[in-house]
C-alpha positions as CSV (number, residue, x, y, z in Angstrom):
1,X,-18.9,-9.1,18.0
2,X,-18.1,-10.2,14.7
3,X,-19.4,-13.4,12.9
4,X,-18.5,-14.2,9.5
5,X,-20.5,-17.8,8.4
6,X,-19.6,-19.5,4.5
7,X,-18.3,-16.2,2.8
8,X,-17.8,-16.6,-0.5
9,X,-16.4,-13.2,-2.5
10,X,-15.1,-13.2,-5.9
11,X,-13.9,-10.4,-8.5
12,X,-14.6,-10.4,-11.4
13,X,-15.6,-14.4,-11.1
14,X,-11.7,-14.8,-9.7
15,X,-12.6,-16.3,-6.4
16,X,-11.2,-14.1,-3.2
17,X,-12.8,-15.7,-0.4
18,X,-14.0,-19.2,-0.7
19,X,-16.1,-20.5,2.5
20,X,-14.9,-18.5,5.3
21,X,-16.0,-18.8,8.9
22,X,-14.8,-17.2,11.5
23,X,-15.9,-15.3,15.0
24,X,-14.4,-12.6,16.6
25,X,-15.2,-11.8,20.1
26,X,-14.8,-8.2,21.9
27,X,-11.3,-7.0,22.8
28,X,-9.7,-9.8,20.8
29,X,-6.3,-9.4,19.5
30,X,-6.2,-11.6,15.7
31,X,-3.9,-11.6,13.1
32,X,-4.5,-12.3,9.5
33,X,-1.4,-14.2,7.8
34,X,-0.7,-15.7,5.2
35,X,0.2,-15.4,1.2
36,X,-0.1,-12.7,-0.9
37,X,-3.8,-12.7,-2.8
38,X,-5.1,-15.4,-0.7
39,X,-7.9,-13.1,0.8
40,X,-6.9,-11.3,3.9
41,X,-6.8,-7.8,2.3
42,X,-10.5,-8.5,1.2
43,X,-11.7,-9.7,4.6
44,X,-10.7,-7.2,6.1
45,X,-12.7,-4.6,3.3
46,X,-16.0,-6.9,3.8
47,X,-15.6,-6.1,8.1
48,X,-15.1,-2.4,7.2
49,X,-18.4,-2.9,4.5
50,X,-16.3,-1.9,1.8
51,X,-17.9,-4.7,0.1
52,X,-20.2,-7.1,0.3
53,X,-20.6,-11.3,0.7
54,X,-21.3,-13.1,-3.0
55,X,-22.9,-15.5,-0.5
56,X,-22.9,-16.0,3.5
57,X,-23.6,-13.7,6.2
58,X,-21.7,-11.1,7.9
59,X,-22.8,-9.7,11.3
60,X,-21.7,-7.2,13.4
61,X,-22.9,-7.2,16.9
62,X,-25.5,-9.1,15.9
63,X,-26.5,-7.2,13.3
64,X,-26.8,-8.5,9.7
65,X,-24.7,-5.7,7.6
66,X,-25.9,-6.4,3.4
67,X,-25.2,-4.7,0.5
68,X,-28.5,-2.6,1.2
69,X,-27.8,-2.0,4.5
70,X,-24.2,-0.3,3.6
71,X,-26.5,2.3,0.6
72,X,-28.2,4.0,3.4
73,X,-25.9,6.8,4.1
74,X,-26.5,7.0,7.9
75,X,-26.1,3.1,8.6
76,X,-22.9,3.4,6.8
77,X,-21.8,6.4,8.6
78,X,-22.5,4.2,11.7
79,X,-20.8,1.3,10.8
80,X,-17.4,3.3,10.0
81,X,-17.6,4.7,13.2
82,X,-17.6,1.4,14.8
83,X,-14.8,0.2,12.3
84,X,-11.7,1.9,11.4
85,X,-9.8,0.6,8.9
86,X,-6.2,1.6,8.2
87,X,-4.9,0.9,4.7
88,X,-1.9,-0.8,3.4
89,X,-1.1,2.2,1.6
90,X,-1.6,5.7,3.4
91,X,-1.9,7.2,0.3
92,X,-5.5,5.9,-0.3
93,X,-6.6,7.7,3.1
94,X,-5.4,10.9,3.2
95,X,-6.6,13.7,1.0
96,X,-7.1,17.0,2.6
97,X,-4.7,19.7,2.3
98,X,-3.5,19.9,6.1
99,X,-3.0,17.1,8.8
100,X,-5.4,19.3,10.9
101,X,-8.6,18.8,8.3
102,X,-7.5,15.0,7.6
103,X,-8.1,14.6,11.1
104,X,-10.8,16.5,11.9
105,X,-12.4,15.1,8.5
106,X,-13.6,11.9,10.0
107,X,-15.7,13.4,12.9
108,X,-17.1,16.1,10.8
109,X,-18.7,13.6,8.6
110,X,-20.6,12.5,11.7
111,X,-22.0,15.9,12.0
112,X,-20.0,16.7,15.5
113,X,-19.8,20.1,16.8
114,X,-16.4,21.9,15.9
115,X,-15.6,22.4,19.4
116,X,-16.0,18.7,20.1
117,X,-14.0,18.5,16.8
118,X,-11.0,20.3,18.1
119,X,-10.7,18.6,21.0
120,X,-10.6,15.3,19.1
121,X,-8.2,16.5,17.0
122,X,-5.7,18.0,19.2
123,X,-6.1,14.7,21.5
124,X,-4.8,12.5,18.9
125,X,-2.2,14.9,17.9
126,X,-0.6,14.8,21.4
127,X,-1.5,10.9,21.8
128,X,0.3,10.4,18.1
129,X,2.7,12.9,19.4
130,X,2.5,14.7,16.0
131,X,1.0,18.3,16.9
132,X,4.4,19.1,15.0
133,X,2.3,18.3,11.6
134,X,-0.6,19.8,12.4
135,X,-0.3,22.4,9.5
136,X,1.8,20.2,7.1
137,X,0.6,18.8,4.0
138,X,0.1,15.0,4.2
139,X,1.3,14.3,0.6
140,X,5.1,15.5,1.7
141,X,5.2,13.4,4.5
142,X,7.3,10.5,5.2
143,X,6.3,6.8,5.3
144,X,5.7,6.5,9.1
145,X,4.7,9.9,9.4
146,X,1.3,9.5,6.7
147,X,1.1,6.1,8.0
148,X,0.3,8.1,12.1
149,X,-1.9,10.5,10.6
150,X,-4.1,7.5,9.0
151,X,-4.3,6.0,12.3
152,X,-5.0,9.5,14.1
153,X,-8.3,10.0,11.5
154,X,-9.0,6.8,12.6
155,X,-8.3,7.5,16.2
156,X,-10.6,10.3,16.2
157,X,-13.6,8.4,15.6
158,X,-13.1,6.8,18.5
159,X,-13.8,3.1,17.3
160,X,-14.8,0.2,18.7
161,X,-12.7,-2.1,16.2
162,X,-9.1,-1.5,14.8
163,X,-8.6,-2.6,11.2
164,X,-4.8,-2.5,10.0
165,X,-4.2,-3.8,6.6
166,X,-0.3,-4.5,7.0
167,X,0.3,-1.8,8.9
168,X,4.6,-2.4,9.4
169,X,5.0,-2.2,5.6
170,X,7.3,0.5,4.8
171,X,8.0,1.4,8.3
172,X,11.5,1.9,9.3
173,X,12.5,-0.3,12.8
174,X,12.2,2.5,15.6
175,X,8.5,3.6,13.9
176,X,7.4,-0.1,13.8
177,X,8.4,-0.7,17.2
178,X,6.3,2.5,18.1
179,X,3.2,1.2,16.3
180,X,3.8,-2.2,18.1
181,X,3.6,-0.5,21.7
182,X,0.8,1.7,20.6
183,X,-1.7,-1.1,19.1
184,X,-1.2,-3.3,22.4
185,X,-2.1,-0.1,24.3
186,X,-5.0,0.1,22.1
187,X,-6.1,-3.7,22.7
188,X,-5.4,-3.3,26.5
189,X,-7.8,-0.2,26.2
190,X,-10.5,-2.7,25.5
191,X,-10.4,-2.1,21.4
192,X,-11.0,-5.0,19.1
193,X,-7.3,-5.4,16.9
194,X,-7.9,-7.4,13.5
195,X,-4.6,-6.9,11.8
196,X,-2.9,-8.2,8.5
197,X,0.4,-9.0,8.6
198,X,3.2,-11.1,7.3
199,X,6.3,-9.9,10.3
200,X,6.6,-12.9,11.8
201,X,8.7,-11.2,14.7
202,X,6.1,-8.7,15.5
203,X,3.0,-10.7,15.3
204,X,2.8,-12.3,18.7
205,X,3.4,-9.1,20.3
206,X,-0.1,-7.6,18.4
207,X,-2.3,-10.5,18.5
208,X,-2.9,-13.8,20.6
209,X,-4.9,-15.2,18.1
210,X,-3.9,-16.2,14.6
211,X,-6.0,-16.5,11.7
212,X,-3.6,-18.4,8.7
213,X,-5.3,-18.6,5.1
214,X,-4.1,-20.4,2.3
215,X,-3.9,-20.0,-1.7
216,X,-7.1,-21.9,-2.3
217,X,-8.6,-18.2,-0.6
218,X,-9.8,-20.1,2.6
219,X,-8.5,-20.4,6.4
220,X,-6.1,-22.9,7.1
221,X,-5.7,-23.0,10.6
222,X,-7.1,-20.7,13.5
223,X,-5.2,-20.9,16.7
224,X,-3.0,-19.4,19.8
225,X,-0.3,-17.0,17.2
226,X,2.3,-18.5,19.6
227,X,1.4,-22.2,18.1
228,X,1.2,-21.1,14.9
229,X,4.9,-19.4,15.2
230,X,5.6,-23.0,16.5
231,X,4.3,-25.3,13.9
232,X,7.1,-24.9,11.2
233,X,5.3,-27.4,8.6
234,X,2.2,-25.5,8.5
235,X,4.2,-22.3,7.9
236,X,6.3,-23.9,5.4
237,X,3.2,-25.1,3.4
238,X,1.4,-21.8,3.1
239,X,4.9,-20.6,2.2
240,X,5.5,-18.3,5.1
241,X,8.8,-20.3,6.0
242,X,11.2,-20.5,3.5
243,X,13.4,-22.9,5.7
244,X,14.8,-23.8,9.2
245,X,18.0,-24.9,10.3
246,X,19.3,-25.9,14.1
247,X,22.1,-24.2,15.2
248,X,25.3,-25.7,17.4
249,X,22.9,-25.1,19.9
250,X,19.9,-27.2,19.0
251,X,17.6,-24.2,18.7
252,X,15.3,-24.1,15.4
253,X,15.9,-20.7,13.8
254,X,13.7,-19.7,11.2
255,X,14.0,-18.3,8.0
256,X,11.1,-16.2,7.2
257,X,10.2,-15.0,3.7
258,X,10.0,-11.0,3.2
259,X,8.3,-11.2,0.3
260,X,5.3,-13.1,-1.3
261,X,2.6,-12.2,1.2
């Protein structure tokens, strides 16, 4: 579904991506991980076709998406549709003056009929369980709250890939435990997951693949997230360990850095 082959991406000539290859097959479940600025923020904007490749090739179900490509108003419109992307910061998303419009905002874009539009919007209310907000303004809500209506705009497209950019950050226990149960619903739905994350507790419950990159901006290791979690020196290295201990017991407990990703 999606094939990413010698990305190279760079800002301002600071390199961001150096080489990547990587394929992502239908109904997947990966996680990115690994250090803060070594890339997986701006992976995740060049599969939403927020930017473009320096060099390489990006496809999406087949389908080579350039620069070019992402201009023309309609292919875009198509492409987002496919893609949702949920930013790190909530913030960025939302804009409209009630939860209602930042909902219905997405499908209106598409051109869909307001009685279509409703419906979406109501079903991702009650499937959020947020028809409480409907009428609020965004801007005063809490954390977890903005951080359900960004995935209910994105919900309302009805996409065929999720894109979370470290969706647990900020998010009090119960709400992250909530998001947890409703993104492997999601993937057990058939959706594509691609998520960005450094909570080592959570991630094996919201992927079964593992993507790790490293600070030299490429990918380190790709394999089963439940081997990764295992291999301690290969976390330690990319600084996602900070150290490990064995209790009376013999078991290897990990100490996991909060910080630094």
């Amino acid at each position: 579904m999606i094939e990413i082959n010698n990305v190279c991406y760079s800002y301002s000539g600071v390199n961001a991506l150096n080489n990547i290859n990587l394929h992502i097959e239908k109904g997947e479940a990966v996680a990115l991980m690994g250090p803060n600025g070594s890339g997986k923020s701006t992976l995740l904007k060049l599969i939403n076709g927020i930017i473009s490749p320096d060099s390489g090739v990006y496809k999406f179900n087949n389908e080579v998406i350039t620069h070019k490509k992402l201009q023309d108003n309609k292919f875009a419109k198509s492409l987002h549709q496919k893609i949702g992307f949920v930013f790190q910061n909530s913030d960025t998303q939302l804009f409209c003056s009630d939860v209602y419009d930042e909902i219905a905002f997405g499908p209106r874009q598409m051109g869909i009929d307001e009685i279509d539009v409703d419906k979406r919007v109501n079903d991702c209310l009650d499937l959020l369980n947020i028809q409480d907000f409907r009428n609020r303004t965004p801007y005063h809500l809490s954390g977890g709250e903005k951080r359900k209506v960004a995935i209910a705009c994105v919900l309302s497209l009805n996409p065929e890939v999720f894109v979370l950019d470290e969706p647990m950050n900020g998010l009090d226990p119960r709400t992250q435990r909530w998001l947890v149960e409703f993104l492997v619903k999601l993937n057990k739905a058939g959706k594509t997951l691609i998520t960005s994350t450094h909570n080592l507790e959570l991630v094996q419950e919201i992927s079964s693949r593992s993507i790790l990159f490293d600070e030299t901006h490429t990918i380190a290791a790709d394999m089963p997230t439940e081997k990764l979690l295992e291999d301690i020196e290969l976390l330690e290295k990319v600084n996602l360990v900070d150290k490990y201990y064995h209790s009376h017991e013999g078991k290897t407990h990990r100490h996991f850095h909060d910080h630094n990703f």
